[in-house]
C-alpha positions in Angstrom: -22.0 17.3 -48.5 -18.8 17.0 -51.2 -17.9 13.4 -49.6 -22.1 12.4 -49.9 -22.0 13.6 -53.3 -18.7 12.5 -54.3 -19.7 8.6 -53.6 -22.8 9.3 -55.9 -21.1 10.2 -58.5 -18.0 8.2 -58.3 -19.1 5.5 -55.5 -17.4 3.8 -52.8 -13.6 3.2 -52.5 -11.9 0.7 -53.7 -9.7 -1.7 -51.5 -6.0 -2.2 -52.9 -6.6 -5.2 -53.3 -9.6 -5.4 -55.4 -7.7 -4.4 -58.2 -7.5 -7.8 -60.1 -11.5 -7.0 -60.7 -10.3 -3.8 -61.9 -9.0 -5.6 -64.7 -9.8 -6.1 -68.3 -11.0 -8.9 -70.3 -10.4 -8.6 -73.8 -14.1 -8.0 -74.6 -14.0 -5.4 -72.5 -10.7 -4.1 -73.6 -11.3 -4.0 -77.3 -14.6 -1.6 -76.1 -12.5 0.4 -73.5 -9.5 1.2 -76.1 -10.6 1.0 -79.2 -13.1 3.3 -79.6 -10.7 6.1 -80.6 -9.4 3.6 -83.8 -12.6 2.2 -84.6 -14.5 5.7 -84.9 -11.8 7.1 -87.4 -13.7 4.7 -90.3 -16.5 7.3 -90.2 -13.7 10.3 -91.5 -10.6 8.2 -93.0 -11.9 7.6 -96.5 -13.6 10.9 -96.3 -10.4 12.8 -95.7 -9.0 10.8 -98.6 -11.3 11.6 -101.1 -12.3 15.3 -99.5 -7.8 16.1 -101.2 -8.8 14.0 -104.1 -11.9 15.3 -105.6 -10.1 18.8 -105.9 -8.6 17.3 -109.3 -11.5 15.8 -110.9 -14.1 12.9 -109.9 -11.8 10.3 -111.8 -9.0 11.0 -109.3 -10.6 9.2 -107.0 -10.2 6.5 -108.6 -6.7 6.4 -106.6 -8.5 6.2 -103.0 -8.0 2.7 -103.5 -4.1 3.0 -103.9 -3.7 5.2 -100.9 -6.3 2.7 -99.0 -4.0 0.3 -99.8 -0.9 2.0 -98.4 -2.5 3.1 -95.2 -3.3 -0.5 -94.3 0.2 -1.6 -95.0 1.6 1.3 -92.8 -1.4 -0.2 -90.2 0.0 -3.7 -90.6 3.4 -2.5 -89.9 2.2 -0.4 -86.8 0.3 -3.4 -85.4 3.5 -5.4 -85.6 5.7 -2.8 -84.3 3.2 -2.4 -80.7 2.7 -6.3 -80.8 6.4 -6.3 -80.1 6.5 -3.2 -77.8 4.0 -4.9 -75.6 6.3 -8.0 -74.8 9.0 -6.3 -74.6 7.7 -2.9 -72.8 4.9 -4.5 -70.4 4.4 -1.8 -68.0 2.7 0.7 -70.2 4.0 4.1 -71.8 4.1 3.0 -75.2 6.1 5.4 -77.3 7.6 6.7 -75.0 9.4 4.2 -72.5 10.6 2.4 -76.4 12.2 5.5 -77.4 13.8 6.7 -74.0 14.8 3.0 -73.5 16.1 3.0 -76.9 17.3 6.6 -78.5 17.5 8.4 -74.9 15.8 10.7 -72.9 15.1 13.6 -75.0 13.5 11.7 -77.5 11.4 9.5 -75.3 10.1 12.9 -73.4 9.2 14.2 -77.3 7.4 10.7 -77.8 5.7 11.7 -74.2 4.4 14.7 -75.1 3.4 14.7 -78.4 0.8 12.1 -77.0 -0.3 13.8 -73.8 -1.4 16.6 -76.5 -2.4 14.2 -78.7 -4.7 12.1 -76.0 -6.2 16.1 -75.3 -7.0 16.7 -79.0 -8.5 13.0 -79.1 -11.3 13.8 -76.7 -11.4 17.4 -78.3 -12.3 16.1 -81.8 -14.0 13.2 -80.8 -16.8 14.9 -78.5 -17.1 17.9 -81.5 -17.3 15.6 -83.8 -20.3 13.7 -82.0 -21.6 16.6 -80.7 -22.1 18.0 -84.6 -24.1 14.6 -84.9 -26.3 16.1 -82.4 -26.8 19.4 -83.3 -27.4 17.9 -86.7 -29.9 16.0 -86.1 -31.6 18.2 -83.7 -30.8 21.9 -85.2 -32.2 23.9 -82.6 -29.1 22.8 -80.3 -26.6 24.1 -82.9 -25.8 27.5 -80.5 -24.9 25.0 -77.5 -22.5 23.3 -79.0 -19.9 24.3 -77.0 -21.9 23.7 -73.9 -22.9 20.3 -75.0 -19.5 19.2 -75.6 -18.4 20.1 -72.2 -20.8 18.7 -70.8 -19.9 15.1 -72.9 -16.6 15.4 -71.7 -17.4 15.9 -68.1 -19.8 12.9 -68.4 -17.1 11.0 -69.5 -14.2 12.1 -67.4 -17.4 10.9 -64.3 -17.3 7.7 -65.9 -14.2 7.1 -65.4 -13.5 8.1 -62.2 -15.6 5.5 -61.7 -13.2 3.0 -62.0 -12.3 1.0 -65.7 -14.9 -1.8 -65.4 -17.3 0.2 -65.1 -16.9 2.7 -67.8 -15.8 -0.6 -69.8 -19.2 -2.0 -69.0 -20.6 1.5 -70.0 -18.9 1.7 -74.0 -20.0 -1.9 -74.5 -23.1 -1.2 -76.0 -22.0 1.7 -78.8 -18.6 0.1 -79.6 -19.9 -3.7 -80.4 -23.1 -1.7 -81.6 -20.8 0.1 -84.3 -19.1 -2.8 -85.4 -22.7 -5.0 -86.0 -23.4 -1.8 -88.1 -20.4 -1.6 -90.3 -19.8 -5.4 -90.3 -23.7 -5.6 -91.6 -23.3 -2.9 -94.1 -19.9 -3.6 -95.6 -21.6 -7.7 -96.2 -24.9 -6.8 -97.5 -23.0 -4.1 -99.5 -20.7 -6.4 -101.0 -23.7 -9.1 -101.6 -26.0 -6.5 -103.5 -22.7 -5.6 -105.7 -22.4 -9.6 -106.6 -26.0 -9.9 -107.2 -26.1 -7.1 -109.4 -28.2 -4.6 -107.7 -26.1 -2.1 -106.5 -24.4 -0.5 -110.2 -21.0 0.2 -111.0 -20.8 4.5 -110.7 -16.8 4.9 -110.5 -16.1 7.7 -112.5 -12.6 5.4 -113.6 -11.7 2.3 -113.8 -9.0 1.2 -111.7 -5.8 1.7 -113.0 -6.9 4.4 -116.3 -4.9 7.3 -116.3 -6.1 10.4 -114.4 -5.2 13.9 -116.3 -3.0 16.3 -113.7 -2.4 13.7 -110.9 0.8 14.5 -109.0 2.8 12.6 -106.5 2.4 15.3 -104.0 -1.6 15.3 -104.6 -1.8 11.4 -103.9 0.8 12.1 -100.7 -1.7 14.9 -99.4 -4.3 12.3 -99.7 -2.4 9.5 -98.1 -1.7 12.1 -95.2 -4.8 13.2 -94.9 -6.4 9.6 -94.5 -3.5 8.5 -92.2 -5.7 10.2 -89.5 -7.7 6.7 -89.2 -4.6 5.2 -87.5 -4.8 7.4 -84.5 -5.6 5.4 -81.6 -3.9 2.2 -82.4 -1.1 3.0 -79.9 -3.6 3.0 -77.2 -3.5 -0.4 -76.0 0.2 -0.9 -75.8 0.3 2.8 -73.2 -2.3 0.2 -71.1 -0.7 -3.1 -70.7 -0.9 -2.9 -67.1 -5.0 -2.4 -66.9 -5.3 -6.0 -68.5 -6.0 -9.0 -66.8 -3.0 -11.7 -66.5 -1.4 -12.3 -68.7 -1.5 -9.1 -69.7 1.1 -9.1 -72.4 -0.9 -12.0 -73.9 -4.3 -10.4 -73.7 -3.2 -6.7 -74.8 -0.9 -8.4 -77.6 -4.6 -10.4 -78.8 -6.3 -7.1 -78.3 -4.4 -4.7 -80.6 -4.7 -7.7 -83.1 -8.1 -7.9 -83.2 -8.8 -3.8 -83.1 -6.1 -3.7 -85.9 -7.9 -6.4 -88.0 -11.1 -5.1 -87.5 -10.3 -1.8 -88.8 -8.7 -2.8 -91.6 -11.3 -4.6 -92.7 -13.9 -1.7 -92.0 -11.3 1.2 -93.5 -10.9 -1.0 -96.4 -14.5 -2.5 -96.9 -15.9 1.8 -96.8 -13.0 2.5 -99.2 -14.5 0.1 -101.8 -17.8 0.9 -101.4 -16.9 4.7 -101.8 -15.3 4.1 -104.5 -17.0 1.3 -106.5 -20.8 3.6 -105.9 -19.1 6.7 -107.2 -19.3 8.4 -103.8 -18.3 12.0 -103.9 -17.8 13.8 -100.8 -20.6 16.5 -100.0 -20.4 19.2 -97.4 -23.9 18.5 -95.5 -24.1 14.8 -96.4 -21.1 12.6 -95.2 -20.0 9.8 -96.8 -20.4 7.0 -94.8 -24.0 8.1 -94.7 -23.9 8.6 -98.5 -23.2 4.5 -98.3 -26.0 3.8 -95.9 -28.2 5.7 -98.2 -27.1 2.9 -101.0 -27.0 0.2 -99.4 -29.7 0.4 -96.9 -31.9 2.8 -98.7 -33.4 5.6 -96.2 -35.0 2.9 -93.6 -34.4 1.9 -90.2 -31.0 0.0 -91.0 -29.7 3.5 -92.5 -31.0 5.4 -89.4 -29.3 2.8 -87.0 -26.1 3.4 -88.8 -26.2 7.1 -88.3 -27.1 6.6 -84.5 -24.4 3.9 -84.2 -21.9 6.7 -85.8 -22.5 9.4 -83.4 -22.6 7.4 -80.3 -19.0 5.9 -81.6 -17.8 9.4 -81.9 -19.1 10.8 -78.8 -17.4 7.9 -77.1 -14.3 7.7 -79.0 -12.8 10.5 -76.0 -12.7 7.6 -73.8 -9.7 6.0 -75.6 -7.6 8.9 -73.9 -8.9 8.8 -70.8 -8.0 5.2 -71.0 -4.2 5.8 -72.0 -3.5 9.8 -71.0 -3.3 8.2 -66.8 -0.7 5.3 -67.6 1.5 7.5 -69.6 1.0 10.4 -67.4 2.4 7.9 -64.5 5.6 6.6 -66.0 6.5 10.3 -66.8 6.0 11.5 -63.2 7.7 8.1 -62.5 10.5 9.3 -63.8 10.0 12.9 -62.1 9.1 14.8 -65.4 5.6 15.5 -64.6 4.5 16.0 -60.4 4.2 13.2 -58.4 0.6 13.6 -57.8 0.0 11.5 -61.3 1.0 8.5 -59.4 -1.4 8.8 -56.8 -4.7 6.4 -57.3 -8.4 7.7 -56.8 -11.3 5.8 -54.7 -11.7 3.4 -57.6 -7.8 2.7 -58.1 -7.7 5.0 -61.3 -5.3 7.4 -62.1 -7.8 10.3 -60.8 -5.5 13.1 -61.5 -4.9 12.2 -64.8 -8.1 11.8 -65.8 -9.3 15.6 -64.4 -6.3 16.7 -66.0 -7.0 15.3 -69.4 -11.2 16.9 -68.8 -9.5 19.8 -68.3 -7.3 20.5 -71.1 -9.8 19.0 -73.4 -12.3 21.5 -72.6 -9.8 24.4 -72.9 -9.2 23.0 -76.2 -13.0 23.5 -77.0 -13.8 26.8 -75.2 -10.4 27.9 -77.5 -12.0 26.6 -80.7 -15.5 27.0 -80.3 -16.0 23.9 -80.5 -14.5 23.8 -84.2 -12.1 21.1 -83.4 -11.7 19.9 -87.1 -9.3 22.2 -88.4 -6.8 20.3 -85.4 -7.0 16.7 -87.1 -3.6 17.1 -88.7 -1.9 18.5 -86.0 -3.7 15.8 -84.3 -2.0 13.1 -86.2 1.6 14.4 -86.5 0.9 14.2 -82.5 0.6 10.0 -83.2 3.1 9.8 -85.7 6.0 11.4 -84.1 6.0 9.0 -81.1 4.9 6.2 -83.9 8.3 7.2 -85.6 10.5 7.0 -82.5 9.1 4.0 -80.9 9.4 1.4 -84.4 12.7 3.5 -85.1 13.9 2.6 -81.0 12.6 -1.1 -81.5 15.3 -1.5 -84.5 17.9 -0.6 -82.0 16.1 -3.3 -79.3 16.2 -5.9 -81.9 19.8 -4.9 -82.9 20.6 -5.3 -78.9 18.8 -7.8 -78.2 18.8 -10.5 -81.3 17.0 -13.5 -80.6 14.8 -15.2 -82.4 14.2 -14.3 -85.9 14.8 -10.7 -85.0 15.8 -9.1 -88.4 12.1 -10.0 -89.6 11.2 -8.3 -86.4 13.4 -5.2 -87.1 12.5 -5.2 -90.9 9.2 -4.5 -90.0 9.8 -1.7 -87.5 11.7 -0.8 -90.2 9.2 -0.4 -93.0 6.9 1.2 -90.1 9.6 3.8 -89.3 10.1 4.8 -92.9 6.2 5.6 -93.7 5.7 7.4 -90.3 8.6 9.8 -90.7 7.6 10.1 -94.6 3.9 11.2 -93.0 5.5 13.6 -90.3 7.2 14.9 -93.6 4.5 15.7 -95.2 2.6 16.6 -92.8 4.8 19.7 -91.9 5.2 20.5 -95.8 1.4 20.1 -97.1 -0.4 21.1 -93.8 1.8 23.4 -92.1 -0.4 26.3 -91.7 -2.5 23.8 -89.1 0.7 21.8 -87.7 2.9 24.5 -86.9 1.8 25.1 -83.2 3.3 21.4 -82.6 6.9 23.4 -82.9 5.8 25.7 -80.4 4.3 23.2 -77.5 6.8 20.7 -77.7 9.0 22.9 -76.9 7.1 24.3 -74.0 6.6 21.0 -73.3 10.1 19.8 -73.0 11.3 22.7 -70.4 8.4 22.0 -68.6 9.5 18.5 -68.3 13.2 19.7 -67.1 11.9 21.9 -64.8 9.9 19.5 -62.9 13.0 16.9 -62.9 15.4 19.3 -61.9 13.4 20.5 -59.3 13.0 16.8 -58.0 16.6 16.1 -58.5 17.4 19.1 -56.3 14.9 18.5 -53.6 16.2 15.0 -53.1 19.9 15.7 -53.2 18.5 18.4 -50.5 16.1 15.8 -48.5 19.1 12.9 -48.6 20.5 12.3 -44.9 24.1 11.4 -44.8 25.6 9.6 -42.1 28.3 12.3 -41.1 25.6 15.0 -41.4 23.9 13.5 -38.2 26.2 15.1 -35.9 25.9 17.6 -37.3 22.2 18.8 -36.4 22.2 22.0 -34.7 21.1 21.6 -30.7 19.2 24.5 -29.1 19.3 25.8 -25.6 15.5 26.7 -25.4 12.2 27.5 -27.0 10.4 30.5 -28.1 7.0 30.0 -28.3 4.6 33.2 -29.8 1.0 32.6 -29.5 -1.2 34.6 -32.2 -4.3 35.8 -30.1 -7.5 37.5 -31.6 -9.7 37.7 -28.3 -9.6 35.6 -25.2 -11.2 32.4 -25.4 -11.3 29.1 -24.3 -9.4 28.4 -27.8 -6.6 31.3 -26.8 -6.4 29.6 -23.1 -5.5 26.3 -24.3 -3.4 27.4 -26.9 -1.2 29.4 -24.3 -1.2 26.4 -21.9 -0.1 24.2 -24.1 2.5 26.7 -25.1 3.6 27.0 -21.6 4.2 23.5 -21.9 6.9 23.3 -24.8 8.0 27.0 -24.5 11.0 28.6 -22.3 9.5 31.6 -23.2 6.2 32.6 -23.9 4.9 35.6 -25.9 1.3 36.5 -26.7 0.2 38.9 -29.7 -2.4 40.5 -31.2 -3.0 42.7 -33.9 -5.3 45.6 -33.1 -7.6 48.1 -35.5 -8.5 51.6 -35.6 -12.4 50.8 -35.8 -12.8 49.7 -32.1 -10.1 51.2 -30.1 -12.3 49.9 -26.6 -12.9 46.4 -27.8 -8.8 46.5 -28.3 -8.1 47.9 -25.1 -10.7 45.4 -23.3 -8.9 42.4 -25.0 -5.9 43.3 -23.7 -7.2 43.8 -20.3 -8.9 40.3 -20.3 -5.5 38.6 -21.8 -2.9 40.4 -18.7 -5.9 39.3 -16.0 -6.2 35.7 -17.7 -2.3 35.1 -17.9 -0.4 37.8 -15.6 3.3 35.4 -16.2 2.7 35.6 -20.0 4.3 38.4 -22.0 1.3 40.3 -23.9 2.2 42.2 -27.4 -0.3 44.6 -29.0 0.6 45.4 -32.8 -1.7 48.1 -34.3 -2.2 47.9 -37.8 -3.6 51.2 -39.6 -4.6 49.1 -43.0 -6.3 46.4 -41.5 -4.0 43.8 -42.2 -3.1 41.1 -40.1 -0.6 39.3 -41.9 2.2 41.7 -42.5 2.2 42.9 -39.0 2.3 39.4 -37.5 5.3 38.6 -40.2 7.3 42.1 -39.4 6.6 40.8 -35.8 7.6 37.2 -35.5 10.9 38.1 -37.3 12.1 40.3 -35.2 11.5 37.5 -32.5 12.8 35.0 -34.2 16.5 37.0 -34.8 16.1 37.6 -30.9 15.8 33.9 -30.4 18.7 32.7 -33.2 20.9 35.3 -30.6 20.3 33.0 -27.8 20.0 30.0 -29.5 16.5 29.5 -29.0 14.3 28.1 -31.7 11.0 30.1 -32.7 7.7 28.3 -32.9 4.1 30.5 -33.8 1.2 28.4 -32.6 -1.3 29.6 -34.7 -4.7 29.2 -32.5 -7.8 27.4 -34.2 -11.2 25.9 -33.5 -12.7 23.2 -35.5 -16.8 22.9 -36.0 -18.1 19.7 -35.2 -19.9 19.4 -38.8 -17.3 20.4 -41.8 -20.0 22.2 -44.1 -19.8 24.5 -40.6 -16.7 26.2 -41.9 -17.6 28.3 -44.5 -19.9 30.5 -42.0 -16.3 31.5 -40.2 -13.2 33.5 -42.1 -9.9 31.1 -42.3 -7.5 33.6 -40.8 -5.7 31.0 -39.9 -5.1 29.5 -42.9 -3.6 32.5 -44.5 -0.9 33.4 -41.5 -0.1 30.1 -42.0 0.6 30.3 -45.1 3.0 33.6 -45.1 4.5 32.4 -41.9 5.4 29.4 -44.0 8.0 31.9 -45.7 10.2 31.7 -43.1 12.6 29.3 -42.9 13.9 30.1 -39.2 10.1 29.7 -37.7 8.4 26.8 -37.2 4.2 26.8 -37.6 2.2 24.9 -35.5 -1.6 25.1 -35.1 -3.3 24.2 -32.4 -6.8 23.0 -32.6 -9.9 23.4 -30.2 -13.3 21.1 -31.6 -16.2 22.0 -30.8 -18.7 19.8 -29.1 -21.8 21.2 -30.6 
């Protein structure tokens, strides 16, 4: 039933080597990775002027200079990954730069700032559309949290269903966003020249505002840096592109970065040039549309455009959260299974994991997921920090052409993000400050699983001298675990006979049906008069800690003679699989406290069934 279901929902495997058409075209890559960028233009300005408007109305006349300042820091970023993706080609981003470059500490702080960050992506993304939902239809507003879970699950479906098809899937709302924006940035900007949309700034650009601080415009400037998260994306999933990959990511990333700059700055002029003041019911993007579509069908196709970009904005992390998730269990930080690829040649685990802790994230905050943006972003521009800061040290290494340029950039990058992470922690702490506590969770997680690795490998590793070494044994103990006599139990102790010098046979037996117990045994000595028969009686109806107390005391017998101990653990197998949930997995549970002992070895012997 889970395997019928499972190629519904996900559908057939994937050969190895029909990965190539797993591959992304650029089209298809700008939809896939993107979204997470392109869906921070409905919030960005808003975030700006949200810190400004607390002064006065004319203070927002300086959305403009903190526009301008986020598209430089957006130029330098785009630069920075351009480079990271020629020189870094197999994914990871952030974090292979800066353990490449500064070490392994820093690269693993790079690492995990954006596994959280990738979680709190989806998080926000699917509230955030979700709130479109509920908005429009109010009746929905006490499911939220249900609806967002289910969004998420729908999405983490998707794309288990390998990337061209969830590709195929965020065509539609992603270019459908951008023909929005696009058309409402132009005819914006062509009613302003014609002279029917009015001049309502409350100041003109460069007057002097009364009580505007430094640290007010830096609050602002942080606060609308949150429109840059997602640009890393694409450089953590160079190796989903198709060939040449460095080419077609590197084209990519320029094209996402030039279409949001282009949209951040085109809704930053408009907001400011129509005197748009931010309202708590009435965003202000959609306070544009109103002026510059009026309240027709252009305005309402904007607003639908805007929460399907949101809704699928999560898929920018299920996109990137897999790659990076491989290169650190790559490098034995995080468990081996991250490496392993689904039916579809996906990441699987990665993407569960990432549903997972997305929708802990929203059962945690009811499904109030804003209050986490700026501990969202100083998740982005940590690793931003480390990876342009670890590309000066690549270009100091490495030279070649026209490299101080190169590091120049990377250098102006650097300086902004750490300025951001700055104030981040000083003007936003109260909402930031649990970023001190997981990284650091984070990080001995991260040992733990290494050293663990290291330890089981030095333990695995076969040495050449260590071969004559191996212990030889003079004969076999096999115990047989018997619950009644049937055909199961006969060929179980017949195959024992087979490998065993000597052969032992027990059962556990209960107080509730003393004759049943005393017939069993009976049967068994009749049945197999050369085979040694042991009857344990357990008072608390365990089964378990009798057969354990047992099969140790055997097993220190054995070591005395230099015998080895084996427990066949007796089993039969239905011929359809849905059949074994009607019978109790005994079995599975000796076997898993026999397990404990490192001096017995566990075999299970299995007995199909025909019928």
């Amino acid at each position: 039933m889970w395997r019928y279901l499972k190629r519904l929902l996900i559908g057939k495997p994937l050969k190895t080597m029909d990965e190539g058409g797993q591959a992304l075209t650029k089209f298809k890559a700008l939809a896939l990775l993107s979204s997470d960028a392109l869906s921070s233009v409905a919030y960005g300005t808003e975030q700006i002027t949200t810190v400004l408007i607390t002064l006065s109305a004319a203070a927002l006349m300086y959305q403009l200079y903190v526009a301008a300042l986020v598209l430089v820091l957006l130029f330098a970023i785009t630069m920075s990954y351009r480079q990271i993706i020629k020189a870094y080609p197999s994914g990871g981003g952030a974090y292979v730069v800066a353990s490449t470059n500064w070490g392994r500490p820093a690269g693993l702080v790079a690492g995990g700032s954006l596994l959280v960050d990738y979680m709190l992506t989806v998080a926000v993304s699917v509230t955030s559309g979700t709130e479109a939902i509920t908005s429009a239809v109010p009746a929905l507003v006490n499911y939220q949290v249900l609806i967002a879970i289910v969004i998420v699950i729908a999405i983490m479906a998707l794309n288990l269903r390998g990337m061209r098809e969830s590709a195929s899937f965020l065509t539609f709302p992603v270019y459908f966003f951008i023909i929005m924006i696009i058309g409402m940035i132009m005819w914006g900007v062509m009613n302003i020249a014609s002279g029917q949309l009015t001049y309502h700034a409350a100041t003109a650009v460069g007057a002097p505002v009364q009580g505007m601080t430094l640290v007010l415009f830096f609050r602002a400037f942080s606060s609308g840096s949150s429109s840059l998260t997602g640009v890393e994306a694409i450089s953590n999933a160079v190796p989903n592109f198709r060939r040449p990959k460095r080419k077609n990511a590197a084209n990519t990333l320029a094209i996402m970065s030039l279409v949001l700059a282009v949209f951040f700055g085109g809704i930053t002029f408009l907001s400011y040039y129509l005197g748009i003041k931010p309202q708590a019911d009435n965003t202000v993007l959609s306070q544009i549309g109103t002026a510059v579509f009026g309240h027709g069908l252009f305005y309402y196709l904007l607003q639908l455009s805007t929460a399907l970009i949101l809704a699928v904005a999560a898929n920018t992390g299920f996109s990137a959260f897999p790659i990076l998730a491989y290169n650190l269990a790559k490098d034995k930080f995080l468990p081996h299974a991250y490496m392993d690829r689904g039916d579809r040649l996906g990441y699987s685990n990665g993407i569960i994991s990432l549903a997972v802790g997305a929708i802990a994230l929203i059962v945690i905050f009811h499904g109030q997921t804003t209050l986490l943006i700026p501990l969202y972003a100083v998740g982005v521009f940590v690793p931003f920090t480390l990876s342009q800061s670890g590309m000066i040290i690549h270009w100091l290494r490495e030279r070649g052409q026209w490299w101080w340029m190169k590091a120049l950039v990377n250098l102006l990058g650097a300086l902004i993000s750490l300025g951001l992470v700055v104030f981040l922690f000083w003007l936003h702490f109260g909402n930031v400050w649990p970023y001190l506590v997981v990284m650091p969770l984070l990080l001995y997680m991260f040992y733990r699983v290494h050293v663990h690795y290291v330890r089981v490998a030095a333990q695995l590793r076969v040495v050449a001298k260590e071969k004559a070494e191996l212990h030889d044994y003079d004969g076999a103990t096999v115990i047989v675990l018997v619950s009644n006599v049937t055909r199961v139990t006969a060929a179980a102790v017949n195959y024992a006979r087979s490998i065993g010098d000597y052969v032992i046979a027990m059962h556990v037996s209960f107080d509730e049906n003393p004759e049943k117990e005393h017939k069993t045994a009976a049967e068994f000595k009749s049945t197999f008069p050369d085979v040694r028969f042991v009857d344990i009686h357990s008072s608390y109806r365990s089964i378990a800690t009798p057969t354990l107390r047992f099969c140790d005391v055997i097993a220190k017998r054995a070591a005395e003679r230099n015998f080895s101990t084996t427990v066949l653990v007796p089993q039969f197998v239905p011929k359809k699989p849905w059949q074994n949930i009607l019978h109790n997995q005994t079995s599975l549970r000796l076997r898993a406290v026999l397990n404990s002992r490192e001096n017995i070895i566990v075999s299970t012997y299995n007995y199909h069934l025909k019928e």
